[in-house]
N, C-alpha and C positions, 0 to 999 in steps of 0.2 A: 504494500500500500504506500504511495506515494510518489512522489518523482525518482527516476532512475536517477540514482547515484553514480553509476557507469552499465554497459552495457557490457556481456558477456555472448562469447559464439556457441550461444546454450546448443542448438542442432549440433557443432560440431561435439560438442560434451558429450548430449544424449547418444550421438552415434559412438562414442569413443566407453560407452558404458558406465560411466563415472554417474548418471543421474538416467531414472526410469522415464519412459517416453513422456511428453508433453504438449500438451496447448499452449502456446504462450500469447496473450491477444492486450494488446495495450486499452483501456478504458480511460476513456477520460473526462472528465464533471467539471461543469462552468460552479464557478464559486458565485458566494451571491454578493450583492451589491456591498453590503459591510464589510465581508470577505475580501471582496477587491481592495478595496480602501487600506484595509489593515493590511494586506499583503505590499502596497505599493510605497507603504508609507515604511516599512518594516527594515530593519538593519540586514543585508545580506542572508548571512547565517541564521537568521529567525526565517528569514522565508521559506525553506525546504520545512521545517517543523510547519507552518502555518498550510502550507500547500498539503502535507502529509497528510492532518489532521483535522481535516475541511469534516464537520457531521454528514456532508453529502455524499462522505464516501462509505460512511459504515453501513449507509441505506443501502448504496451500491451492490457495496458486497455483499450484505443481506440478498439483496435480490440475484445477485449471481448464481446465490449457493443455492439458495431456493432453485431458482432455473436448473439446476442440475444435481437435487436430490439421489439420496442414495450413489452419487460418486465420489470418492476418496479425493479431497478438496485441501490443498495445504494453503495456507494464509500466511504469508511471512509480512513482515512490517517492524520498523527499528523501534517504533514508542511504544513502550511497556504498558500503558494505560488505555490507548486506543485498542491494542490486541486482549488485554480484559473485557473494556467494555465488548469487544466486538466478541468475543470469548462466553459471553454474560449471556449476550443476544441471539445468540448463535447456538446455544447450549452444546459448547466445544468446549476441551481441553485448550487451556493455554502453557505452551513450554517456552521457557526462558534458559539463558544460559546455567541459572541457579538451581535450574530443577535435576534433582537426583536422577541416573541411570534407572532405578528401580521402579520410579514414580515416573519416569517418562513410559519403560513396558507396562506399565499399570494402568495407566492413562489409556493409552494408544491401544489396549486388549478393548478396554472397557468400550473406546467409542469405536473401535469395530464391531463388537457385538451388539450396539446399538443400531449399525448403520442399518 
């Protein structure tokens, strides 16, 4: 979620086996009129946060995931609190650098047997 930090030759990756096959489809959401404003007016460095963390995108993603029920859906995103709330909304596991090996197999059993 949020502006590409850098771009990767994920197809050549996928082909090279390092990651299992994917979609990869850029989305992108007009911010709203306040949105803009605070974005324009904002110190470099806060702008990638600001763009990131637009509430228009966690609806987004909602609907993404909705649109594609019952498939195995990973959600990466750098802001610890956006990937909660969307975690919340979503009634998904959130894994962070902090989470335990034991509790990430724990996790990741539980919401496959949900799926």
């Amino acid at each position: 979620i949020g502006p590409k930090r850098y771009d990767a030759p994920w197809k050549d990756i996928e082909a090279q086996g390092y990651i299992a096959p994917a979609d990869c489809v850029e989305v992108r959401v007009t911010l709203d009129e306040r949105e803009r404003l605070v974005y324009a007016t904002a110190e470099p460095e806060e702008r990638y946060r600001l763009a990131s963390c637009s509430p228009v995108k966690d609806r987004v993603v909602a609907d993404i995931v909705a649109r594609h029920k019952g498939a195995q859906t990973l959600i990466i995103g750098q802001y610890l609190e956006q990937l909660r709330i969307l975690g919340e909304r979503l009634k998904a596991p959130v894994l962070t650098g902090q989470t335990p090996e034991r509790e990430r197999e724990r996790l990741f059993g539980e919401f496959r047997a949900g799926s």
